[in-house]
N, C-alpha and C positions, 0 to 999 in steps of 0.2 A: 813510101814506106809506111807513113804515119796512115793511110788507105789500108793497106793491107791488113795493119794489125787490127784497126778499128774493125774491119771487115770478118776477118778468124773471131775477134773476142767476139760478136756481134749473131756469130753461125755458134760460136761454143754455148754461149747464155740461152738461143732459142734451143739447140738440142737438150739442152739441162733439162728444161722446165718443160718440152716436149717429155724426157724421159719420167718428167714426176709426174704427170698426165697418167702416163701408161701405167706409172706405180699403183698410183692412188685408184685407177679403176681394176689393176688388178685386183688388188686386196680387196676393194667394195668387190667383187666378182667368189671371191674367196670367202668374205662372211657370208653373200648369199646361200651359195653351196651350203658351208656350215651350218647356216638357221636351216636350209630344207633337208638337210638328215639330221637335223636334231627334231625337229618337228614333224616330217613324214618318214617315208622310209628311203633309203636312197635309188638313183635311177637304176644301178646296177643295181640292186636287186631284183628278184622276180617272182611273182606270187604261185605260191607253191599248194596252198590249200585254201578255199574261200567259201561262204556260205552267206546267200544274202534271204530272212527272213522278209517277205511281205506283207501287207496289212489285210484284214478282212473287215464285216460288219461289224465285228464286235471288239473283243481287248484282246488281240491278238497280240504277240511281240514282236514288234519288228526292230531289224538289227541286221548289221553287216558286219562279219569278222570276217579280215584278211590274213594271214598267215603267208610271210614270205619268207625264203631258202636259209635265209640268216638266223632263224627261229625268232627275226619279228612279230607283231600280232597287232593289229590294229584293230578294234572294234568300236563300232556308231552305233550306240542303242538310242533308234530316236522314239518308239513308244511302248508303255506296257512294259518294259524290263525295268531292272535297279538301276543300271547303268547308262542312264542319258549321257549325251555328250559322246566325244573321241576319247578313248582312251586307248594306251600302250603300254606292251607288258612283251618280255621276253621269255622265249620256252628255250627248253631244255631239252638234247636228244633225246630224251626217250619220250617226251609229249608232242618231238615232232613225228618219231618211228611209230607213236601209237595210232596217226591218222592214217601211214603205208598198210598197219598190221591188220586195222577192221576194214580197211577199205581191200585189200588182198582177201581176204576171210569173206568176206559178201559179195565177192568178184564184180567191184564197182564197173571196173573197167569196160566190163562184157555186157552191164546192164543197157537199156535204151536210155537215149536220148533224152525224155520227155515222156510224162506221166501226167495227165491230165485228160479231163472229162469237160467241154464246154458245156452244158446243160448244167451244170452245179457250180454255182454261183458264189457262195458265200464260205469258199475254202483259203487261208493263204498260199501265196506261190513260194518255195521256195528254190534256189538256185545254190548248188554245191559246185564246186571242182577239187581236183588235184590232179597232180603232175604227178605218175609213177614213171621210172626207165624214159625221161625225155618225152612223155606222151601226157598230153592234159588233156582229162575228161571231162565235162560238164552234162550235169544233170539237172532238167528243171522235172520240179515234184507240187503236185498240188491235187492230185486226186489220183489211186489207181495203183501205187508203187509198193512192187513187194515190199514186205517189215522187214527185211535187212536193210533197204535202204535210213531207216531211222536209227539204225545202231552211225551212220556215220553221221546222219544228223545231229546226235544225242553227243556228238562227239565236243558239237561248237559248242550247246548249252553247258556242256559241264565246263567247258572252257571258261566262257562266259561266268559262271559261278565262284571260278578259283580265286584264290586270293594274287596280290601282285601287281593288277591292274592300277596305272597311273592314269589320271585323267589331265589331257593334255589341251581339252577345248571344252567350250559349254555348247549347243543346241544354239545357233541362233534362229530367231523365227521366219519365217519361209526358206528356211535351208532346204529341210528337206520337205 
């Protein structure tokens, strides 16, 4: 008898401390989640409008603003702009309804693929998307593309410009 119970309390103490195991990695499993959407944007979400600025020979801006379905916004100005570093800032429906409206209005959707001339050398590249009706277009531009395509370009820099922006990281060196 005195077997059996030593034997039960013996199974009860390791499933305890078995179950504080499972606790303690849930929760460490819990703040990670929480530090990666407090710091990036989360998995469920999905990028809804993006624009990535290239470099050329000279002071060109280069910069990536992401724009995801939650009216997140992320942008990396790593030269040539004001804004070095990650920063994040949240939009509001109608500054996300204003990237559907120019981009509807210059019939993004219809445009080609890619704009570019390899014989001209010293242009930057740039890369747009967005998602209208469950369909995402991307456009890379670097010589050649109708000027509507720059009304949606002009869309990021004015972005870029507005106030709002939190700076959430610094530039570290050979990041990018």
């Amino acid at each position: 008898m005195k077997t059996i119970l030593t034997l039960i309390l013996g199974i009860t103490l390791l499933s305890s401390c078995h179950s504080k195991k499972n606790t303690t990695a849930t929760v460490e499993e819990k703040t990670a989640v929480e530090k990666y959407k407090f710091e990036n944007v989360s998995p469920s979400d999905s990028l809804f409008a993006s624009i990535r600025k290239g470099a050329c020979f000279g002071q060109c801006p280069v910069y990536t603003i992401n724009i995801y379905n939650d009216g997140t916004a992320l942008l990396e100005g790593k030269n040539f702009v004001d804004k070095i570093g990650t920063y994040k800032k949240k939009l509001n429906y109608e500054e996300m309804f204003s990237f559907v409206t120019v981009a509807k209005d210059i019939k993004y959707m219809t445009l080609d693929d890619s704009y570019d001339n390899k014989n001209v050398t010293d242009l930057p590249g740039t890369n747009t998307s967005i998602v209208i009706d469950k369909t995402r277009k991307k456009i890379y531009n670097r010589f050649g593309a109708p000027r509507e395509i720059r009304q949606f370009e002009n869309l990021f820099s004015e972005l870029m410009k507005s106030d709002g922006w939190v700076k959430i990281e610094d530039n570290k060196k050979g990041k990018f």
